[in-house]
C-alpha positions in Angstrom: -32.7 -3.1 -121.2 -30.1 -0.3 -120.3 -30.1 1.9 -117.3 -29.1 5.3 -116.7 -25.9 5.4 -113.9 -28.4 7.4 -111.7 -30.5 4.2 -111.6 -28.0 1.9 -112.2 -26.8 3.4 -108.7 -30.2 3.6 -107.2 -31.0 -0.4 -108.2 -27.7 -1.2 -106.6 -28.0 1.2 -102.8 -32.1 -0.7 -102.9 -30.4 -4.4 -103.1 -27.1 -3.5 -100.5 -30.0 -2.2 -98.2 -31.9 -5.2 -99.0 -28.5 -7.4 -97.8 -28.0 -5.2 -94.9 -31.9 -6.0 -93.7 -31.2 -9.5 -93.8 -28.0 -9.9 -91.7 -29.8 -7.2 -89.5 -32.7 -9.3 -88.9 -31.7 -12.9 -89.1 -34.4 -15.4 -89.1 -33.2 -17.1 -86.6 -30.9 -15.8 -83.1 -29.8 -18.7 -81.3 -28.0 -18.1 -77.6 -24.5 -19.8 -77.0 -23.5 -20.0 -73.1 -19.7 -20.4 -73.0 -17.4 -20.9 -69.6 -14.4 -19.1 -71.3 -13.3 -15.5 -71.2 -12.7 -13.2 -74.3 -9.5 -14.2 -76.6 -9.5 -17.6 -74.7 -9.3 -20.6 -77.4 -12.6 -21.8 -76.8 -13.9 -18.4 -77.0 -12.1 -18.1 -80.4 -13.6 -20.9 -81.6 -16.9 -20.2 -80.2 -17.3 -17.2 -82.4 -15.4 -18.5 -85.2 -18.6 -21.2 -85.2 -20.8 -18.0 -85.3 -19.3 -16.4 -88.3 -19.2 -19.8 -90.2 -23.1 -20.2 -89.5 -23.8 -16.7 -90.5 -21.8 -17.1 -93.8 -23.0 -20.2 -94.2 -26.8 -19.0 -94.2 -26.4 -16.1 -95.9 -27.0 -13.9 -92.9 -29.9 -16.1 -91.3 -29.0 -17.2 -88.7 -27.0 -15.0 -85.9 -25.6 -16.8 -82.8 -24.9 -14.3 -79.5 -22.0 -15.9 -77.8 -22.3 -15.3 -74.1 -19.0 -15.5 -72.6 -17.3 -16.2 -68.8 -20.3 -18.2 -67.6 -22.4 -14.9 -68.2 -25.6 -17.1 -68.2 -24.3 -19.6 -65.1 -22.1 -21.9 -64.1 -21.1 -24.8 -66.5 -23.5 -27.2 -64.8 -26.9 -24.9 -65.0 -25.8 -24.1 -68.7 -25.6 -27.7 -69.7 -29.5 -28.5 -68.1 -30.9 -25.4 -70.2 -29.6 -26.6 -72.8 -30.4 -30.0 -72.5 -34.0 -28.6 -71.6 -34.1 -26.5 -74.7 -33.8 -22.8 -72.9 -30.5 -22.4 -74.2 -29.3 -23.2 -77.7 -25.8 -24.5 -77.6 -23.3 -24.5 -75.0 -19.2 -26.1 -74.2 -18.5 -27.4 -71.6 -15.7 -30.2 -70.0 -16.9 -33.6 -70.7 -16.9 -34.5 -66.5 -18.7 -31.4 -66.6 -21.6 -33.1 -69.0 -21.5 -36.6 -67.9 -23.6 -35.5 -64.6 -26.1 -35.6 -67.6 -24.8 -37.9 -70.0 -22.5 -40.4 -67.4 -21.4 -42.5 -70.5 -18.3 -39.4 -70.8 -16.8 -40.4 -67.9 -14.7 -42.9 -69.9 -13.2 -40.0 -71.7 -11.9 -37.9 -68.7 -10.3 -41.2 -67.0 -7.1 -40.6 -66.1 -4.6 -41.8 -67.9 -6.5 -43.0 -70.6 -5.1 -42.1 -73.6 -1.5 -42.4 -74.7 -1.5 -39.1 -76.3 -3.5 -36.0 -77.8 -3.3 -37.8 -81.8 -5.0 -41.0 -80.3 -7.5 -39.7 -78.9 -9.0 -37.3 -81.0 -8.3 -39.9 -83.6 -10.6 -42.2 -81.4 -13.4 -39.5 -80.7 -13.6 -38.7 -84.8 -14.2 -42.0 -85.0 -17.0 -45.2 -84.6 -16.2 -45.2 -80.5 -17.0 -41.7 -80.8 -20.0 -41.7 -82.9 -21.0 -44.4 -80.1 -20.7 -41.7 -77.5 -22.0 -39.4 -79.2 -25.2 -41.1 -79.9 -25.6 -41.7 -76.3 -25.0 -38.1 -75.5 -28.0 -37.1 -77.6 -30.3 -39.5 -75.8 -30.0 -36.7 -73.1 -31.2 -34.1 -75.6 -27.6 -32.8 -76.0 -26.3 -33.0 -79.9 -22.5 -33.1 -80.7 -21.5 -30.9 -82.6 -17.7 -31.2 -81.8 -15.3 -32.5 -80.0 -12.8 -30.2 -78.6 -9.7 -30.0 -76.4 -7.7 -27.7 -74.5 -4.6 -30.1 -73.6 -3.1 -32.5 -71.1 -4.0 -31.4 -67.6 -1.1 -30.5 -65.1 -1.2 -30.0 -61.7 -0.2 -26.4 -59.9 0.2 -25.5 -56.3 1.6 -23.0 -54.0 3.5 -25.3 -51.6 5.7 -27.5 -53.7 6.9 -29.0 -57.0 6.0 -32.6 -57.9 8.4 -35.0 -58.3 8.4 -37.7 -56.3 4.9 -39.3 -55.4 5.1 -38.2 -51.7 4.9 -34.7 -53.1 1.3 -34.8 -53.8 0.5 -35.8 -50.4 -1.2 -33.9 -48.8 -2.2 -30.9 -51.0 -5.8 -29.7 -50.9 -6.8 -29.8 -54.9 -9.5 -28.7 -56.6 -10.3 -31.7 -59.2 -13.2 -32.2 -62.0 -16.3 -32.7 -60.2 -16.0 -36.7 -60.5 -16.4 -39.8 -58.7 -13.5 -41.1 -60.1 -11.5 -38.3 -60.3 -11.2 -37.8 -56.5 -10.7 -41.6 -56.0 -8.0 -41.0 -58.0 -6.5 -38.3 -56.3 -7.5 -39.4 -53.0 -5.4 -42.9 -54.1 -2.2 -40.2 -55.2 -2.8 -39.1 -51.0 -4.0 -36.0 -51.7 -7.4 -33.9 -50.8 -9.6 -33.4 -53.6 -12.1 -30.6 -53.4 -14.5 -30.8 -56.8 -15.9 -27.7 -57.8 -17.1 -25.8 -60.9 -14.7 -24.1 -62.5 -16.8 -20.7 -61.3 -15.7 -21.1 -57.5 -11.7 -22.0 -58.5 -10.1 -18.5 -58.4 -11.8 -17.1 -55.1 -11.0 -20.9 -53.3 -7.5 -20.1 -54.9 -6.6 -16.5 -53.5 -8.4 -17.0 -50.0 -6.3 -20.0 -49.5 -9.1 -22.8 -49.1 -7.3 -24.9 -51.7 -3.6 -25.4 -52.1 -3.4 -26.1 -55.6 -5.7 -27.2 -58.9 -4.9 -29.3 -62.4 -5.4 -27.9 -65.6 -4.1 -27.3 -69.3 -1.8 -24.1 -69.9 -4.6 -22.9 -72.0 -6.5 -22.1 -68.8 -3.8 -21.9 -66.2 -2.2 -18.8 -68.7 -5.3 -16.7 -69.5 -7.1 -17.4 -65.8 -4.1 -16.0 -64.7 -3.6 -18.8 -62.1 0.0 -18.3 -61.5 -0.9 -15.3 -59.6 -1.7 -17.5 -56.6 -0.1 -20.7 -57.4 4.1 -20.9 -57.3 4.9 -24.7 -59.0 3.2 -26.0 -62.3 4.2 -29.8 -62.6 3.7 -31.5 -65.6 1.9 -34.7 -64.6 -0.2 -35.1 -67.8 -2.7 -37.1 -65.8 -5.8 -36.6 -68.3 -6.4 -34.3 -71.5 -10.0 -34.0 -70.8 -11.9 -33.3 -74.2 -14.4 -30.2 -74.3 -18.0 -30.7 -76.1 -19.6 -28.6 -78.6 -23.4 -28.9 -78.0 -26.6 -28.1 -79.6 -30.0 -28.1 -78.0 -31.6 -31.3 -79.8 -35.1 -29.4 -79.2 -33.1 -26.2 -80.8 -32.0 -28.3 -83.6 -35.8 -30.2 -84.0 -37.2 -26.3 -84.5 -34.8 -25.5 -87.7 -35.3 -26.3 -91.4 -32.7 -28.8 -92.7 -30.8 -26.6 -94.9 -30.0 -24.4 -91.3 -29.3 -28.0 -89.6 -26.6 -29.2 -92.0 -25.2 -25.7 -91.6 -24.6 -26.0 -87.9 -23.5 -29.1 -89.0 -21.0 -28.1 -90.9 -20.1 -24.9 -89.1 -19.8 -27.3 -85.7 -16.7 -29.2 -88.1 -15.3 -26.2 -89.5 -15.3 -24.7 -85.7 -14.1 -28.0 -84.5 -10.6 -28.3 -86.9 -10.1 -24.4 -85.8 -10.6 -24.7 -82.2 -8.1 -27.9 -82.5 -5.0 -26.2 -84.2 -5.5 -23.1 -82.3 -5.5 -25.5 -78.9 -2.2 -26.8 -80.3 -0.6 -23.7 -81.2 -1.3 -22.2 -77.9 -0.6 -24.8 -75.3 2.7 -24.8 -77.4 3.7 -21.2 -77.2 2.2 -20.4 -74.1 4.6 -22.7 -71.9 7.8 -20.1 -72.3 5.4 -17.8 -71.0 4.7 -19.8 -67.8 7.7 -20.4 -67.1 8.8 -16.8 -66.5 5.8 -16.6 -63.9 5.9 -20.2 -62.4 8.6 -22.9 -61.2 7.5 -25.3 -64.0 9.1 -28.6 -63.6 8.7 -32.0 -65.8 7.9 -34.8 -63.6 10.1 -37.8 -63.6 9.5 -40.9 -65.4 9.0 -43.5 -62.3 6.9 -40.6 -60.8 4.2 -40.7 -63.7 4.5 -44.4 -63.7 3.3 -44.2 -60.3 0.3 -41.9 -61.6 -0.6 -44.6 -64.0 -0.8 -47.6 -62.2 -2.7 -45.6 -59.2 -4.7 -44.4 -62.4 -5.8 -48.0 -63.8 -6.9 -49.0 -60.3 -9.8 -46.5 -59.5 -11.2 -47.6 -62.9 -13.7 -49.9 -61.2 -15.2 -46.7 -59.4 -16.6 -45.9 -62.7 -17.9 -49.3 -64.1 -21.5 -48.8 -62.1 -22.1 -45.5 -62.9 -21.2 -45.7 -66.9 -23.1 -49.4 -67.0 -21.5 -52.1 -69.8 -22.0 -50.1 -72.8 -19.8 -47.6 -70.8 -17.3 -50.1 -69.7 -17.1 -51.7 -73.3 -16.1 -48.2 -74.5 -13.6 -47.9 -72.0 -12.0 -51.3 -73.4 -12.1 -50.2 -76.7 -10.2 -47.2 -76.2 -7.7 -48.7 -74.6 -7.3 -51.3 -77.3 -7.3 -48.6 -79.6 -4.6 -46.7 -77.6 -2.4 -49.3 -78.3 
């Protein structure tokens, strides 16, 4: 049957308005609490997830990305979420294993030989191991991102012998192991969330912090910190991750979406992370003294490193330590 163009146009304005109505009213509105500020990688990736999902579903599901821990600290966002009163959340792995304390044997220092390995290592069966361990805490993996090798900044001065480090009042991750380990280097480790860095920072409380450029450039830390040494003591992996009761309350055509939208976010957020940590250090070092640290120094680091291991060994239990052996096999 043929059509006029008067109600050839009319049948097509009733289905666009039928298409608007749908992405206007998704079927589902999940709530994503995210640490990072706009344009920030993380943040990138965050929303890039939300537009896969939407085109993934056709416009039914719509994700609200709440940004610059709009909806609390990294901690309080990972308990609603692993409660169910927030949908999905990213967050450091130290951050998570207060929850889940089998990822302390991804943030040890020193751990892994370089960026390649490990995210080689995490795609694979010792990840899937990890990850199935996570979700026994109600937390699913969606992906497992990373924002580089951690350095350590300072407003007192550069790193290059170990003596240097002495001394300095850093804020670490908020681990056990962590301030062993820095403790061990002679320095003062404060742990805090990453919430109460910047104000410690510019009243003076703490000397210095450690962290990828991909934060230290955007955060803007180099507006109270003068040295940036490149110490590469940890590349502490990021987690993408789902509410397991969210996920329990979603048909299994919108499940496999996350799914797939968690991958797709995953291989974005990665080569962005790259990209960024790569350009971003010519930048740094117009606003900071930024200094590689030399090779007996950061042998120093290691062996210091390997020997606060055992701190971890009660909290992470043998399926924990077992992991921790395989990695470093598989660092090799």
């Amino acid at each position: 049957m043929h059509c006029t163009l008067r109600a050839c146009a009319l049948a097509a304005a009733v289905l666009l308005t039928g298409a608007d109505t749908t992405l206007a009213n998704p079927e589902f509105k999940l709530r994503f609490g995210s640490y990072a500020p706009e344009g920030d990688v993380i943040d990138r990736a965050a929303h890039h997830f939300k537009e896969r999902l939407a085109a993934l579903t056709n416009g039914r599901v719509d994700v609200t990305v709440f940004r610059s821990n709009a909806l609390g600290s990294n901690r309080e966002m990972i308990e609603m979420t692993k409660l169910g009163n927030l949908d999905l959340t990213v967050s450091g792995s130290t951050h998570v294993s207060r929850f889940a304390p089998v990822l302390i044997t991804v943030s040890l220092p020193s751990l892994f030989k370089d960026r390649d390995t490990m995210l080689k290592i995490l795609d694979g069966e010792i990840g899937g191991r990890i990850d199935a361990s996570v979700a026994r805490q109600g937390l699913h993996v969606l992906g497992w991102w990373e924002t580089g090798f951690r350095h350590v900044s300072n407003n007192k001065r550069a790193i290059m012998k170990p003596d240097d480090i002495k001394g300095l009042k850093l804020r670490t991750l908020p681990s056990a192991v962590h301030v062993a380990y820095f403790r061990a280097l002679g320095a003062i480790p404060t742990p805090m969330d990453w919430a109460e860095v910047m104000p410690a920072l510019q009243q003076g409380v703490i000397d210095g912090q450690e962290n990828p450029p991909a934060v230290v450039y955007p955060y803007r830390v180099f507006e109270f910190q003068k040295f940036y040494s490149l110490t590469s003591h940890v590349n502490e992996p990021n987690l993408l991750l789902i509410s397991s009761a969210t996920m329990a309350k979603l048909p299994k055509d919108v499940q496999d979406a996350i799914v797939t939208a968690g991958r797709e976010a995953t291989a974005f957020q990665r080569k962005a992370s790259a990209e960024y940590n790569s350009n971003i250090m010519g930048e740094l070092a117009k606003v900071m003294a930024v200094n590689e640290v030399p090779a007996e120094t950061l042998a120093h680091f290691q062996t210091v490193a390997q020997s606060v291991y055992e701190r971890a060994y009660s909290d992470i239990g043998a399926e924990g330590r077992a992991i921790v052996d395989d990695i470093v096999k598989a660092s090799k």
